[in-house]
C-alpha positions in Angstrom: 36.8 20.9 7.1 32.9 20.9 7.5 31.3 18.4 5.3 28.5 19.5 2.5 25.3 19.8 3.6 23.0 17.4 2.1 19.9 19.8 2.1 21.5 22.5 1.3 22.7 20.6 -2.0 19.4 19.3 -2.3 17.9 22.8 -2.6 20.8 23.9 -5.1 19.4 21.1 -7.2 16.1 22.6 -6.7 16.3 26.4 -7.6 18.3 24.8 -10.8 15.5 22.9 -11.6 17.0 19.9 -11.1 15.0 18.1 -8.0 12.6 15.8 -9.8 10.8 15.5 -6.3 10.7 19.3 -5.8 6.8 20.1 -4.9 6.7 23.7 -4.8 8.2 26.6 -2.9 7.2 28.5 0.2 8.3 31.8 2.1 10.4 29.8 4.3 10.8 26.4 2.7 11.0 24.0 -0.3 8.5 21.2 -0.2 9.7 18.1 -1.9 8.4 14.9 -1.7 11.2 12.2 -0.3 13.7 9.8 -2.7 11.5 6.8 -0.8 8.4 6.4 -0.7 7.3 3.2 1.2 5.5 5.7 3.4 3.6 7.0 0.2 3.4 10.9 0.4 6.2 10.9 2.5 7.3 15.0 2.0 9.7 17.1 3.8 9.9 20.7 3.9 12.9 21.9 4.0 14.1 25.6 5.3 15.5 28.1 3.4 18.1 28.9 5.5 20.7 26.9 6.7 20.5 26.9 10.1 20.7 23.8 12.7 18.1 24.2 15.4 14.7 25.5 15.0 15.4 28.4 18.0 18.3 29.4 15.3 15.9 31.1 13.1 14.4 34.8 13.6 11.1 34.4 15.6 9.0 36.2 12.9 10.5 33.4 10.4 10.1 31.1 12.8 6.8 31.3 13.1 6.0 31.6 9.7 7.9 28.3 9.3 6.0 26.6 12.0 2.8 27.9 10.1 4.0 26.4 6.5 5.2 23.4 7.8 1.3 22.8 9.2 -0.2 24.0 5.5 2.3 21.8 4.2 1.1 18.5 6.5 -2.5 19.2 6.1 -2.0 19.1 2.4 0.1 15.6 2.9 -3.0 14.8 5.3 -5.7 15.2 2.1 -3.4 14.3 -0.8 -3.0 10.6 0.3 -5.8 10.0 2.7 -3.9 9.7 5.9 -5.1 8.4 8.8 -2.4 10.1 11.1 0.2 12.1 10.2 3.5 11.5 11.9 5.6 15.0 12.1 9.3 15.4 12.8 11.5 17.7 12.9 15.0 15.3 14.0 18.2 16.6 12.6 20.8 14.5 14.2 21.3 12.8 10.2 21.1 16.1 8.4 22.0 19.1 10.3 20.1 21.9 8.5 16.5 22.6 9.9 13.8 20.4 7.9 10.4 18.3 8.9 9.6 14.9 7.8 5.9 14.7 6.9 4.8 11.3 7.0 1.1 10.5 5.6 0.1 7.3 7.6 -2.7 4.7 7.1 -4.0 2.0 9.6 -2.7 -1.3 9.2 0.2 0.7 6.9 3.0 -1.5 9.1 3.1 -4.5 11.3 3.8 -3.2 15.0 2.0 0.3 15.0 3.9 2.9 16.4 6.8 5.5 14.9 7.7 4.7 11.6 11.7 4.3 12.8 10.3 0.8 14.1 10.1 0.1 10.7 13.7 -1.5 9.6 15.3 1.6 7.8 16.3 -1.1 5.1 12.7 -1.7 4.6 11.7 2.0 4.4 14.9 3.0 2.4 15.2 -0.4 0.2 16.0 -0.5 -3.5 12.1 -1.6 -4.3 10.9 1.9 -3.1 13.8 4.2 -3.2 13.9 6.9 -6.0 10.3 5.8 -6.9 8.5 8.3 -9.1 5.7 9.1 -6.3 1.9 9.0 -7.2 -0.3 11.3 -6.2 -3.8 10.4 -5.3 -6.8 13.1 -5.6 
C-alpha cells in the first residue's frame, strides 16, 4: 500500500479552503507559504499534478512551471527583502514535484551556506513552527 502524499493532502486542504498558509494559485501550482518560518518568507510552490520528477511533467507544462516558479521567487525576493534567494526543488522527503523558496538575508545564520546547515530542529522548532507569517511591504 502506497502511503498518502503529504502535498497532495496539502492542496486538498487548499482547494477546500482550508490551508491557512495558502498564498494564491497559479496555472501549474499552489503557492503557500511554509508551516515554519524561521527563514521568514519561506514559500513553496507546489505542482498541480502529482507527479515525482520534474522530466515527469509535459514539456509545455513544464515550462510553464519552471516560468511560475521564477515569478513566484522574485516575488519572495521583493516581499521580504532578500539578499539571496536559495531555490530547491529536492523531493527525496515528499515525493510530489514542489520548490522550496527560501528568502535569505546576510548574517540571517551563523555558518553561511545552505540553509540544511542549519539544525532542522532549529528551522523546524516549536518557537517558529505553525507561526502566522508576516509580510513585510
Amino acid at each position: 500500500m502506497t502511503a498518502p502524499c503529504t502535498i497532495c493532502e496539502r492542496i486538498k486542504l487548499i482547494q477546500a479552503h482550508q490551508n491557512p498558509y495558502f498564498v494564491c494559485e497559479l496555472t501549474t501550482g499552489y503557492v503557500v507559504l511554509a508551516d515554519s518560518q524561521y527563514f521568514e518568507g519561506y514559500t513553496l510552490f507546489l505542482a498541480k499534478h502529482h507527479v515525482t520528477e520534474l522530466h515527469h511533467l509535459p514539456a509545455h507544462e513544464r515550462l510553464r512551471f519552471l516560468e511560475e516558479m521564477s515569478i513566484v521567487q522574485e516575488a519572495c525576493a521583493q516581499a521580504f527583502h532578500a539578499d539571496k534567494m536559495n531555490i530547491e526543488l529536492l523531493g527525496n522527503g515528499d515525493a510530489h514535484v514542489h520548490w522550496h523558496l527560501f528568502p535569505r538575508h546576510n548574517g540571517d545564520t551563523t555558518n553561511p551556506g545552505p540553509v540544511w546547515w542549519t539544525p532542522l530542529e532549529t528551522i523546524y522548532g516549536d518557537d517558529v513552527s505553525q507561526d502566522t507569517p508576516v509580510w513585510s511591504a
